[in-house]
MARKELUM-900536 format. One line per field, with one value per residue (C-alpha): residue number from 0; residue in three letters; x, y, z. Coordinates in steps of 0.2 Angstrom, whole numbers, plus 5000, padded with zeros to 4 digits. Layout:
% residues N
n NUM  ...;
res ala  ...;
east X  ...;
north Y  ...;
up Z  ...;
% end
This chain:
% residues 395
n 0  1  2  3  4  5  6  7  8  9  10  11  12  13  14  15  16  17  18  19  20  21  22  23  24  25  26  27  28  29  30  31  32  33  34  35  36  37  38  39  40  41  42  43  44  45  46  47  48  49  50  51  52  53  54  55  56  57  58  59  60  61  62  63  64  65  66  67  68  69  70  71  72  73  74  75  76  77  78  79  80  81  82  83  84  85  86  87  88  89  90  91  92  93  94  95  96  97  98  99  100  101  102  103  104  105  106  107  108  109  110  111  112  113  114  115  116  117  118  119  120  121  122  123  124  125  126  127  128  129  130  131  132  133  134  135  136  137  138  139  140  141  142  143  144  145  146  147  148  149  150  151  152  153  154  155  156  157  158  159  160  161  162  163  164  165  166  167  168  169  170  171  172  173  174  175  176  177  178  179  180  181  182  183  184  185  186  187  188  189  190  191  192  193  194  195  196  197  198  199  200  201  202  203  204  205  206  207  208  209  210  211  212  213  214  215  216  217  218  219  220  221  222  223  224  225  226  227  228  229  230  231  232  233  234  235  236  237  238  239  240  241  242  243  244  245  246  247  248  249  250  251  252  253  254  255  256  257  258  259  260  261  262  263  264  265  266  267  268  269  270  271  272  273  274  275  276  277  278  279  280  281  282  283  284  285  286  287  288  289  290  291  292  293  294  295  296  297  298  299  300  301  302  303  304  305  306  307  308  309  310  311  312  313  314  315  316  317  318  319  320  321  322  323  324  325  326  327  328  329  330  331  332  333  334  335  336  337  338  339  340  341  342  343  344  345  346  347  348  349  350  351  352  353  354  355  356  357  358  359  360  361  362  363  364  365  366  367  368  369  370  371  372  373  374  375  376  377  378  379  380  381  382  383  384  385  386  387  388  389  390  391  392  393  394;
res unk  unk  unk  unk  unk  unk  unk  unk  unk  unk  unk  unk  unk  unk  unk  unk  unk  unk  unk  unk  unk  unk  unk  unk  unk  unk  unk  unk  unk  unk  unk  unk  unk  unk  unk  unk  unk  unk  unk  unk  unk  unk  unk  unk  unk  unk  unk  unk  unk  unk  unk  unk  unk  unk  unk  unk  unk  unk  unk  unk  unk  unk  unk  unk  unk  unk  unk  unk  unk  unk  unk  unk  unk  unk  unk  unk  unk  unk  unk  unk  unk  unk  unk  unk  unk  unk  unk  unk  unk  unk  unk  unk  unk  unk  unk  unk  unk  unk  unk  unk  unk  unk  unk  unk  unk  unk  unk  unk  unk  unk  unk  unk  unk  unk  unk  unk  unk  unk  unk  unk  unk  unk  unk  unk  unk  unk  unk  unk  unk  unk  unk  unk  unk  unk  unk  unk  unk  unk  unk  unk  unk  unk  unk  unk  unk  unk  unk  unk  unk  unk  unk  unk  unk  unk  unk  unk  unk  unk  unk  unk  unk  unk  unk  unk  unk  unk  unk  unk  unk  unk  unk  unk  unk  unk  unk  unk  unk  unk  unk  unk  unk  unk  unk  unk  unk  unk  unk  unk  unk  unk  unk  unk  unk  unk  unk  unk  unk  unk  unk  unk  unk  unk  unk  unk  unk  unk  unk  unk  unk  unk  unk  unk  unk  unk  unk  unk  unk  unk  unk  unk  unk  unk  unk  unk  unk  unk  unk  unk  unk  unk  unk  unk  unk  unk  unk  unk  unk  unk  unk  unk  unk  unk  unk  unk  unk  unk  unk  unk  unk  unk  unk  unk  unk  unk  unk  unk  unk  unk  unk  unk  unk  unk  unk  unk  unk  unk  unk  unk  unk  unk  unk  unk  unk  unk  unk  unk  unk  unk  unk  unk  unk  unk  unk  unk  unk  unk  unk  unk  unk  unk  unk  unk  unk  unk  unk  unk  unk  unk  unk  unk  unk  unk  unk  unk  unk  unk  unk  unk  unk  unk  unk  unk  unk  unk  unk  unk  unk  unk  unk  unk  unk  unk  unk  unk  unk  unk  unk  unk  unk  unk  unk  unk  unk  unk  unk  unk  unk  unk  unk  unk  unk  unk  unk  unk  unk  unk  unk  unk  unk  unk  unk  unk  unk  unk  unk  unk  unk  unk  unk  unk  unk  unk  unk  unk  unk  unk  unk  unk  unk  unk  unk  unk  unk  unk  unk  unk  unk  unk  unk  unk  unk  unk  unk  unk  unk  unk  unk  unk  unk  unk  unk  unk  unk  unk  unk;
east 5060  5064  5078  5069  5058  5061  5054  5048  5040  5020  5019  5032  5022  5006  5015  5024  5012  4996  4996  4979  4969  4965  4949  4956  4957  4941  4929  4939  4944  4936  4933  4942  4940  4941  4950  4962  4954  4950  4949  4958  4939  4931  4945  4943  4925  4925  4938  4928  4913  4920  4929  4913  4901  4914  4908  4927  4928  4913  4904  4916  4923  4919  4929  4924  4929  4931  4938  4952  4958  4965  4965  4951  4959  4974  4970  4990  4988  4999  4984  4972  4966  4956  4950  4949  4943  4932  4924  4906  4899  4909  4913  4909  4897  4905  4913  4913  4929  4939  4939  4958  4954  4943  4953  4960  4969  4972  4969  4979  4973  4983  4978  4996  5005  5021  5019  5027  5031  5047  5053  5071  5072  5092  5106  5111  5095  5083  5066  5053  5045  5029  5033  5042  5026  5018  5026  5029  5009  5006  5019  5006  4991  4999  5008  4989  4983  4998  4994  4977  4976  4986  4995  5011  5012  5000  4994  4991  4986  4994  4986  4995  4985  4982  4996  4996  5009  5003  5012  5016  5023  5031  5041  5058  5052  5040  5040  5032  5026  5032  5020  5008  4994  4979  4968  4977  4981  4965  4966  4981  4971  4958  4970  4977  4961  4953  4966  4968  4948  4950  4966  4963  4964  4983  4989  4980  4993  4983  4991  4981  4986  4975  4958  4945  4936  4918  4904  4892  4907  4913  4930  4923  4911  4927  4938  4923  4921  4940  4940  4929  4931  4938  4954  4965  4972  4986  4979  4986  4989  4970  4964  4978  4968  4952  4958  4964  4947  4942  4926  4934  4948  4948  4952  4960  4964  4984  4995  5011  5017  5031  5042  5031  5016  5003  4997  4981  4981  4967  4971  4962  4972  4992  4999  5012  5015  5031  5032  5034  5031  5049  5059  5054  5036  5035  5019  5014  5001  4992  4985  4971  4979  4962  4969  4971  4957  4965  4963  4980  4983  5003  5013  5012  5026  5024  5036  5048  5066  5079  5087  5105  5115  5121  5107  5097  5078  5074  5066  5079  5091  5075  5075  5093  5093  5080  5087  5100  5089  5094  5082  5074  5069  5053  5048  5048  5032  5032  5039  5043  5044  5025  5023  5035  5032  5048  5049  5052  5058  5073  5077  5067  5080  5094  5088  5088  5105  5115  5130  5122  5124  5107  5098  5083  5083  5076  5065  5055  5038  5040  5032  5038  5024  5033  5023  5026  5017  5026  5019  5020  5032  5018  5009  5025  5021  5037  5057  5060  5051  5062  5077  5075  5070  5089  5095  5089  5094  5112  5111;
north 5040  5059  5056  5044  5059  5070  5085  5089  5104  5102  5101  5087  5079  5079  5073  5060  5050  5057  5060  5068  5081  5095  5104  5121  5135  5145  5134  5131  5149  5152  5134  5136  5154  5158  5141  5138  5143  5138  5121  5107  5095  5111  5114  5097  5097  5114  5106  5088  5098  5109  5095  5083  5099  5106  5090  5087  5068  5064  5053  5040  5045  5054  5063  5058  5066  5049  5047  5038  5025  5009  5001  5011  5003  5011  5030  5031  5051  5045  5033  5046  5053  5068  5063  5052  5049  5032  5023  5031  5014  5008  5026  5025  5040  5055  5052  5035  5025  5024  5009  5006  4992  5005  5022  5028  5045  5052  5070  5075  5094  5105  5125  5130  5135  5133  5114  5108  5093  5093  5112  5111  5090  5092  5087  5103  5110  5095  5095  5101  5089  5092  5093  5077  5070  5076  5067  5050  5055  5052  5039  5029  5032  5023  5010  5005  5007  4994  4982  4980  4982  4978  4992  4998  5015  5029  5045  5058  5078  5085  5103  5114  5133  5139  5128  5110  5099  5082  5065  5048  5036  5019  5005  5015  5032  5047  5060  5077  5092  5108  5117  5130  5140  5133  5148  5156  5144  5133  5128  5116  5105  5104  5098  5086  5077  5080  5067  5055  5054  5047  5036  5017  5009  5002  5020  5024  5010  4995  4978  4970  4953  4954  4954  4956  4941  4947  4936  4927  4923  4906  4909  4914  4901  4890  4899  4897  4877  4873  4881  4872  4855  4841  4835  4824  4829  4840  4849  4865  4873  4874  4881  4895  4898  4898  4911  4921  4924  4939  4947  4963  4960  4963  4944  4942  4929  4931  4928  4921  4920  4908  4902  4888  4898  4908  4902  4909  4907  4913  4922  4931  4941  4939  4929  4944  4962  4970  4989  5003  5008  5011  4992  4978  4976  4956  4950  4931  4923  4905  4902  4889  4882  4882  4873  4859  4846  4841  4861  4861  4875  4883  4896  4914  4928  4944  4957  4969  4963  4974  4974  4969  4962  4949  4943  4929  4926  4915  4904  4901  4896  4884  4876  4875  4867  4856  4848  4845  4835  4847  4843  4853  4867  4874  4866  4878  4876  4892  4911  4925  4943  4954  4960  4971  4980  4991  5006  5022  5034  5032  5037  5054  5057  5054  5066  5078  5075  5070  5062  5061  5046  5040  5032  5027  5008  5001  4987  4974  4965  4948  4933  4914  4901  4884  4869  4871  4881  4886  4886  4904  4906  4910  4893  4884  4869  4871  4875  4859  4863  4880  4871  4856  4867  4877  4862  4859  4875  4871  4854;
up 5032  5029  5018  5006  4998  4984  4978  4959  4951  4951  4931  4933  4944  4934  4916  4923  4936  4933  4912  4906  4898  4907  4912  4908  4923  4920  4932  4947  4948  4965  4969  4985  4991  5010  5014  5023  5041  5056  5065  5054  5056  5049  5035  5030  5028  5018  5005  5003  4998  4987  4978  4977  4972  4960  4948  4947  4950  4936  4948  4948  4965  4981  4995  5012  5031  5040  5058  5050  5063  5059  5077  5088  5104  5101  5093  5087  5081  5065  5060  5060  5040  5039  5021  5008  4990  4989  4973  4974  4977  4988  5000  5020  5027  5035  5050  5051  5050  5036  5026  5021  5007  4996  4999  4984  4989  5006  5010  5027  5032  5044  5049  5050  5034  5041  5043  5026  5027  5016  5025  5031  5025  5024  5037  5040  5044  5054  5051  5066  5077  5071  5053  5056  5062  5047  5036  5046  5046  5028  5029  5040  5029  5014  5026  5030  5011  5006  5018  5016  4997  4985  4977  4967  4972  4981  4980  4994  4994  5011  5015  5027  5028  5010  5005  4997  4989  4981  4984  4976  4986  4985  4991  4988  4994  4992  4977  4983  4970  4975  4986  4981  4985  4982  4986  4973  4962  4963  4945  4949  4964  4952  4939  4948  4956  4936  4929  4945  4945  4927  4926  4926  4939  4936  4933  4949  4958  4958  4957  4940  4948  4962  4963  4975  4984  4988  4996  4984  4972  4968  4977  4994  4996  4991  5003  5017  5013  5013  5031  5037  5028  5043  5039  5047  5065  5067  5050  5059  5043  5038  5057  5052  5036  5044  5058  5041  5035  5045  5038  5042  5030  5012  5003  4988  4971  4970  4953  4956  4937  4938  4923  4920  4920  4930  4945  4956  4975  4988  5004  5019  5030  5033  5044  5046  5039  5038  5047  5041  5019  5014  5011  5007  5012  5015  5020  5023  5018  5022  5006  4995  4981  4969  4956  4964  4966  4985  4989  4999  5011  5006  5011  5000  5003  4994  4996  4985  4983  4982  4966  4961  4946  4963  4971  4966  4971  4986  4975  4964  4979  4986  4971  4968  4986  4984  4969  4980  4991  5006  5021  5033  5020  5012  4996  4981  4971  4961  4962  4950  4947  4947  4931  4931  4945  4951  4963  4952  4966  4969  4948  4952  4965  4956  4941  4953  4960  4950  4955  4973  4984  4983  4999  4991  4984  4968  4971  4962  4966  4969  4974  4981  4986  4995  5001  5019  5032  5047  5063  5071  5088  5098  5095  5100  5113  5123  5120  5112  5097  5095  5099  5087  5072  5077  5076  5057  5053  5059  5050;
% end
């Protein structure tokens, strides 16, 4: 994923992505003096309290030092996050796990100032080991963020000894400011989290067309009562959505806006999540129709397409087919583009390399709901049930 990164002056950074007024340099001037020692826990700590007692974030927000592991069984090093910034209301205690459905920003912390993540990042000169692991690092953090929220873009502040660099990154790829020293040039840190602290919440990379679920609201205690409802046997598609609403996952209302208008759809957790942040993104979803009175259970995908004059949307092709009356196929009920949502990455590359072969795609969020839900391989009865769904394919 090296190659899909860019690099862009600091002031570049901050005009483009994270526009503002700024608090001028006079209160931050010794904000973070004698950092950049020590262990990387004790690091860490020192710079959440500086930021949160500096009165930078207005309330609104608060750094945390979490023990930032997704999966406890399985302590995967690139999973771990040293920091994070939380809505105030919604923030985790020190060192409790993180809580990837409410982190807005990532802070990772290393002692070593020579572990830039983007030092060396060219063929001719491959990256370290560890400072590939860096990076592969903050890679994993917003990996984590996308899948359990939904969100355009994220941002993340990588400190290596008294240097920093600040991040954006997206579906396409990662844009990094050039590093500086933040001991001596605090004022830009404090910049930086100044304006983030006070963009909406779209400019901070939130997806407007999804909103939370939250217990005591209309659509969870529908969501709760659709699962359970009995329904005739062999209703597989309704004990899929029940195992989908895990309390330990965020849940969501969804806007498909089709040509024939919006559409809202509830959903738990994803029936599948693609690796990795860099592509496409696709996750599955078993999902309540609201709107309508029978409360059907269908099949959401969300992902980010690659764009091209060329292609043409899956559900343009389902309908095209289904029209046709082709059989063994998912019925199209309604897809479209998310408010046009596209990956800006890969045009920050090529501004900076002009006539540059450019390995960073554009993409574009998209969404396709069809009537069907498929049964997952692992709840397969037997080979005949594989086999004959090759044969409809081949059909």
């Amino acid at each position: 994923m090296l190659e899909a990164s860019v690099e862009v002056c600091f002031d570049e950074m901050l005009d483009s992505f994270v526009p503002g007024e700024d608090p001028g340099d006079a209160p931050f001037a010794t904000l973070f003096n004698g950092m950049g020692g020590g262990r990387e826990a004790d690091m860490c700590s020192a710079l959440v309290d500086s930021i949160n007692e500096a009165g930078i974030l207005q309330g609104r927000f608060i750094f945390v030092a979490t023990e930032g592991y997704h999966d406890v069984a399985r302590r995967d090093t690139r999973q771990s996050i040293d920091g994070s910034m939380y809505p105030t209301a919604c923030a985790p205690t020190s060192g409790s796990q993180a809580d990837w459905s409410t982190i807005e920003l990532s802070l990772v912390c290393k002692v070593d100032g020579q572990d830039d993540p983007l030092d060396d990042i060219d063929n001719e000169h491959p990256q370290s080991s560890e400072r590939r692991s860096i990076h592969e690092q903050i890679l994993s953090h917003a990996t984590l963020v996308f899948g359990h929220q939904h969100r355009t873009h994220y941002h993340t502040i990588v400190v290596f000894g008294t240097f920093a660099r600040v991040a954006r990154l997206d579906r396409a790829g990662a844009i990094f400011s050039e590093k500086f020293d933040y001991t001596k040039e605090p004022a830009k840190l404090a910049r930086f989290l100044w304006r983030f602290s006070r963009l909406s919440a779209i400019q901070r990379g939130h997806d407007p067309t999804a909103s939370r679920v939250l217990p005591g609201t209309p659509d969870y205690d529908l969501m709760v009562a659709c699962a359970a409802t009995p329904r005739p046997t062999g209703d597989y598609a309704r004990v899929l959505f029940q195992e989908s609403l895990a309390d330990a996952w965020p849940w969501w209302r969804i806007t498909v806006e089709d040509a024939d208008g919006r559409r809202d759809f509830l959903v738990g957790k994803p029936s599948f999540i693609a690796s990795g942040l860099v592509g496409r993104g696709t996750r599955g979803y078993v999902a309540l129709d609201p709107c309508d009175p029978d409360y059907p259970i269908v099949f959401l995908k969300d992902c980010w397409r690659i764009v091209h004059e060329q292609t043409e949307t899956e559900g343009a092709i389902l309908s095209y087919l289904n029209g046709c009356g082709v059989t063994g196929i998912p019925t199209r009920l309604c897809d479209g583009d998310v408010g046009g949502q596209e990956t800006v990455s890969q045009d920050v590359w090529k501004a900076k390399h002009v006539g540059g072969k450019c390995r960073l795609r554009h993409h574009r969020h998209y969404r396709l709901v069809v009537k069907e839900v498929g049964i997952p391989l692992y709840k397969f009865k037997n080979g005949r049930q594989l086999v004959s769904i090759i044969l409809d394919c081949l059909e």
